[in-house]
N, CA, C and O of each residue as an XYZ file, in Angstrom:
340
protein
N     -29.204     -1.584      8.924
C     -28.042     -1.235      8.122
C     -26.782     -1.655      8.871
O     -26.721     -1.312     10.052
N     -25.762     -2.351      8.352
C     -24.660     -2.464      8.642
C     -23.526     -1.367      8.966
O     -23.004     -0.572      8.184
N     -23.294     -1.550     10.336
C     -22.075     -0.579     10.497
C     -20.743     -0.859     10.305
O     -20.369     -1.750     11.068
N     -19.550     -0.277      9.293
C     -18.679     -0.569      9.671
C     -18.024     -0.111     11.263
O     -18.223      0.924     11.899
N     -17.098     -1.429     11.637
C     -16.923     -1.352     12.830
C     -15.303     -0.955     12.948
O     -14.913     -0.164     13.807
N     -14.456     -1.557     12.043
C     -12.773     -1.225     11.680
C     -12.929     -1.368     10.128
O     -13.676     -1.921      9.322
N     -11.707     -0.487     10.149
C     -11.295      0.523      8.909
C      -9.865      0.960      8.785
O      -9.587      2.159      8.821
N      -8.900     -0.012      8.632
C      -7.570     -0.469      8.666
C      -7.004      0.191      7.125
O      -7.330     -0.511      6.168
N      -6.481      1.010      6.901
C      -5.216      1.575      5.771
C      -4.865      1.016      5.206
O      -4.304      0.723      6.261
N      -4.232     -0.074      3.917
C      -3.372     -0.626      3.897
C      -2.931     -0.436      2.513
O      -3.788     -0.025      1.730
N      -1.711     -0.668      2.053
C      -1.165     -0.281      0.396
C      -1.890     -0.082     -0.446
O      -2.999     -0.615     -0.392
N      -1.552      0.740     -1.520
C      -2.179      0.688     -3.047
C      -4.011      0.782     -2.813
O      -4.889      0.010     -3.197
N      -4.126      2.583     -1.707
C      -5.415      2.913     -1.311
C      -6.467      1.744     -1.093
O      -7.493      2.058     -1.696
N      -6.609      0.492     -0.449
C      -7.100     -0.019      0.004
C      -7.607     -0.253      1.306
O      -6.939      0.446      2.068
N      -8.296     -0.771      1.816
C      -8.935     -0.742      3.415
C      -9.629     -1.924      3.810
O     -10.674     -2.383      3.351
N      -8.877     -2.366      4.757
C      -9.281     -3.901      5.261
C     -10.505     -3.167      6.425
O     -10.267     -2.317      7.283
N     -11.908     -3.853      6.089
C     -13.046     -3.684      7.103
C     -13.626     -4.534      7.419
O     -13.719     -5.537      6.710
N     -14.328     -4.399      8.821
C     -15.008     -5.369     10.063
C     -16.511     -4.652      9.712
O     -16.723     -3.452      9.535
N     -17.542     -5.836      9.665
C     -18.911     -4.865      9.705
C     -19.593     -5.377     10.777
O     -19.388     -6.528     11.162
N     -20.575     -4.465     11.429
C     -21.089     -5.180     12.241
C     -21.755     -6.911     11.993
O     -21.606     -7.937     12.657
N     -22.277     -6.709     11.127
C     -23.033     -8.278     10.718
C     -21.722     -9.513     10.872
O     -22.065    -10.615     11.300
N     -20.419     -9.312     10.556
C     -19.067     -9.750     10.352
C     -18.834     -9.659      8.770
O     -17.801    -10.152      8.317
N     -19.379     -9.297      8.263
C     -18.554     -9.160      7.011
C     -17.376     -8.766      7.143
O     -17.107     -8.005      8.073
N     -16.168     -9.287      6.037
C     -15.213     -8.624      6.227
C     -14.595     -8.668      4.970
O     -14.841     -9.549      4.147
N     -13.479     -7.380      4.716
C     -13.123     -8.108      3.224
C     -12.018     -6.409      2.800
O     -11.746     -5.387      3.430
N     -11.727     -6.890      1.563
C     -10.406     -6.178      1.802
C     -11.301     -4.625      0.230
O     -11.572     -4.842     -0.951
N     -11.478     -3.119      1.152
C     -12.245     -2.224     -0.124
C     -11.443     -1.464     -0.569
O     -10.952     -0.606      0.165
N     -11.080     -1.575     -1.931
C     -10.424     -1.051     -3.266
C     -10.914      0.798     -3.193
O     -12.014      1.036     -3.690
N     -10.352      1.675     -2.770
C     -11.003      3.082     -3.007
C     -10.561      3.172     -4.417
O     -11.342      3.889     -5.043
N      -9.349      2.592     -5.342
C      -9.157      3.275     -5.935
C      -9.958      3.896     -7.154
O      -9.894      5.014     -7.666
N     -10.709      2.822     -7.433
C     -12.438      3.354     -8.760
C     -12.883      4.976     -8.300
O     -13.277      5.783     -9.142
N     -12.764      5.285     -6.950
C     -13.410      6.594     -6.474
C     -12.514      7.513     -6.458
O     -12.724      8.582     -7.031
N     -11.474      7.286     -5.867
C     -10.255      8.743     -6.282
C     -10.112      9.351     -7.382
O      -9.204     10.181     -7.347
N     -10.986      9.216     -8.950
C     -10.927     10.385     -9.888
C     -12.131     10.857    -10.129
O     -12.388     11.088    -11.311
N     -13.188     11.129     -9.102
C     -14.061     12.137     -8.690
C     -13.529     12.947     -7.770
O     -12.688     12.737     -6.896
N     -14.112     13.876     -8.073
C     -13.743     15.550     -7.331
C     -13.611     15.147     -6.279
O     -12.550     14.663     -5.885
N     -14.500     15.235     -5.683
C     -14.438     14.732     -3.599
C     -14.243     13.768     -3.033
O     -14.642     13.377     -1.936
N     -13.183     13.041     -4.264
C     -12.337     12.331     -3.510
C     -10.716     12.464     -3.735
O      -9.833     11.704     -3.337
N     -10.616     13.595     -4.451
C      -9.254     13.852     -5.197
C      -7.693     13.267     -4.100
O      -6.704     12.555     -4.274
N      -8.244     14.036     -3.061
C      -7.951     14.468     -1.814
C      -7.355     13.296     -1.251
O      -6.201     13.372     -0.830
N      -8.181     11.903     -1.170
C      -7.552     10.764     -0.848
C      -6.295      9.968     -1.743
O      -5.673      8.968     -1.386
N      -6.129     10.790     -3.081
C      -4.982     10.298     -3.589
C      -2.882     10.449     -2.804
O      -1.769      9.932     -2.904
N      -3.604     11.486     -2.133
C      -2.595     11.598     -0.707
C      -2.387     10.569      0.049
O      -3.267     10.400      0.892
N      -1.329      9.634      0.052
C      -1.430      8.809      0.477
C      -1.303      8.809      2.547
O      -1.385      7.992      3.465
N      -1.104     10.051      2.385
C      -0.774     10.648      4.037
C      -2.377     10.785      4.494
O      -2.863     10.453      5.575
N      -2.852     11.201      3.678
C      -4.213     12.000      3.740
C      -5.037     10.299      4.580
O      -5.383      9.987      5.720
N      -5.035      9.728      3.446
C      -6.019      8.616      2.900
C      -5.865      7.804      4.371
O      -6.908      7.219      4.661
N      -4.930      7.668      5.226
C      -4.650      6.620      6.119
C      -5.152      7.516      7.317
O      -4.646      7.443      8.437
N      -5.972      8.190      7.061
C      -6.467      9.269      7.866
C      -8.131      8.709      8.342
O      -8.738      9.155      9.315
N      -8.538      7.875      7.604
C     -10.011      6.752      7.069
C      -9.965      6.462      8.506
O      -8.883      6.278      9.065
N     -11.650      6.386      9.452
C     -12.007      6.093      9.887
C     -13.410      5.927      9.827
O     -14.187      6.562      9.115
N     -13.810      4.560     11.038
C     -15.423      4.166     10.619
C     -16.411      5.906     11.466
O     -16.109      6.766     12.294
N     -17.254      5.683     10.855
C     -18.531      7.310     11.047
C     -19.522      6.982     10.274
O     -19.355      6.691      9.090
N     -20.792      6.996     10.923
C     -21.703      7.112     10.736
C     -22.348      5.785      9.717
O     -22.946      5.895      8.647
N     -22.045      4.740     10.351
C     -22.368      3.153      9.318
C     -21.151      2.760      8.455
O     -20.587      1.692      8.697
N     -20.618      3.731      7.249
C     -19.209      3.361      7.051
C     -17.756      4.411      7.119
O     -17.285      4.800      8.188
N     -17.182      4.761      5.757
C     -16.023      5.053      6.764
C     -15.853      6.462      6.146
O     -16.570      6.595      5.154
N     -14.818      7.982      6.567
C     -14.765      8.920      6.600
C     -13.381      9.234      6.965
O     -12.523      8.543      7.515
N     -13.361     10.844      6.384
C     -12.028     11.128      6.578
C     -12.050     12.559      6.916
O     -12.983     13.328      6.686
N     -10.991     12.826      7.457
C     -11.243     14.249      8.121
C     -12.341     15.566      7.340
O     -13.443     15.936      7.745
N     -11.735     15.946      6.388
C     -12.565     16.744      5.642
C     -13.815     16.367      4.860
O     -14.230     16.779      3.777
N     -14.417     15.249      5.918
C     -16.023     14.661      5.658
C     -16.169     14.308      4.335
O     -17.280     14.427      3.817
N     -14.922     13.757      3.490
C     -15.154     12.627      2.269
C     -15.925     10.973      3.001
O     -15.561     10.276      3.948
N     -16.675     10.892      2.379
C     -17.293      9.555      3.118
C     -18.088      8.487      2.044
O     -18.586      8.772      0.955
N     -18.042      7.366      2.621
C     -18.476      5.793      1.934
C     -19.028      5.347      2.640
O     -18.572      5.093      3.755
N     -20.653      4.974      2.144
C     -21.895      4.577      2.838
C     -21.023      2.828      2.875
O     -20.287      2.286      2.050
N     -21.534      2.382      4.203
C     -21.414      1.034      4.186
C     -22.263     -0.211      3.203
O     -21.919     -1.379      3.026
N     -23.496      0.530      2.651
C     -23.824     -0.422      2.150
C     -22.614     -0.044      0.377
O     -22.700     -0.956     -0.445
N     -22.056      0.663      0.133
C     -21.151      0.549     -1.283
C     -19.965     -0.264     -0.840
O     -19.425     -0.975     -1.688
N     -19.387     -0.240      0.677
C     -18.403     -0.871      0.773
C     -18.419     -2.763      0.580
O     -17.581     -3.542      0.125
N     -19.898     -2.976      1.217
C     -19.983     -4.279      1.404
C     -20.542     -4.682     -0.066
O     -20.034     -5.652     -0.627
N     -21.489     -4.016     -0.641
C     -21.418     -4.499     -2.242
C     -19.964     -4.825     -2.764
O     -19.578     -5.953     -3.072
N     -19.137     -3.541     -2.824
C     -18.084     -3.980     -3.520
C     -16.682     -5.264     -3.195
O     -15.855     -5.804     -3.930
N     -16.966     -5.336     -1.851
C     -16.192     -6.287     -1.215
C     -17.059     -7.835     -1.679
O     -16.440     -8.765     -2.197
N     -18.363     -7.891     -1.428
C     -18.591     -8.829     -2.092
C     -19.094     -9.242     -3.673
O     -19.407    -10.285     -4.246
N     -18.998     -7.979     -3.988
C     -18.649     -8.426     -5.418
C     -16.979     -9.125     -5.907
O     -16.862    -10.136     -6.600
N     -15.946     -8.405     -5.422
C     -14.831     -8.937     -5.566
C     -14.953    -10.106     -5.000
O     -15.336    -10.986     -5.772
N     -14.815    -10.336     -4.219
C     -14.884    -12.116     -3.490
C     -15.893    -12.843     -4.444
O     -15.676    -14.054     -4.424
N     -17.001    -12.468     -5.335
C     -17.492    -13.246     -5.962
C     -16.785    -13.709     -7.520
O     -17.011    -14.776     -8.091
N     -15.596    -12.258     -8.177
C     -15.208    -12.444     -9.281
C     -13.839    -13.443     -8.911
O     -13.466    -14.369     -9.631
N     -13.161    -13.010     -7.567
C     -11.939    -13.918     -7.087
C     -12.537    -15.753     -6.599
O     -11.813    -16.715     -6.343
N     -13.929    -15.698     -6.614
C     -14.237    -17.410     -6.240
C     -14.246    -18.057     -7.784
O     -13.645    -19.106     -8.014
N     -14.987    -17.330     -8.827
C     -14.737    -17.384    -10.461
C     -14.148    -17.911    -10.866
O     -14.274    -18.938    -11.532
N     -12.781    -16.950    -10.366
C     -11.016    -16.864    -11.118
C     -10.310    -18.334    -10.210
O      -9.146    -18.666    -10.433
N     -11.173    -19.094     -9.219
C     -10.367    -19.862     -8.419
C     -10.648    -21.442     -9.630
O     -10.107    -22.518     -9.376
């Protein structure tokens, strides 16, 4: 299983990540912030709080994203943005 290795904050609830294998790619939380246990990350104070734990990434009050959903969804986007090229 792939670990994420960095887990970088960046605008409009997104997160630039390093995986162990090197994947890398830029993950969209926002699809997950209108489930319950993730309400919490709509804080944008909160949310930049994301660090890598346990394969992928986590936030203080143990909201967490398995690495294998991060790297699906990162390479799913990179597959609809090669599409759109």
């Amino acid at each position: 299983m792939d670990t994420i290795l960095e887990a970088t904050p960046l605008e409009n609830f997104t997160i630039d990540v390093l995986t162990s294998s090197g994947i890398s790619g830029i993950f969209d939380v926002k699809p997950y912030l209108e489930g319950s246990a993730f309400k919490e990350l709509s804080n944008s104070s909160y949310f930049r709080l994301v660090r890598p734990a346990h394969h992928g990434i986590m936030w203080p009050n143990e909201q967490d994203i398995s690495s294998d959903t991060i790297i699906c969804d990162i390479q799913n986007a990179q597959q609809i943005d090669e599409a759109d090229a």
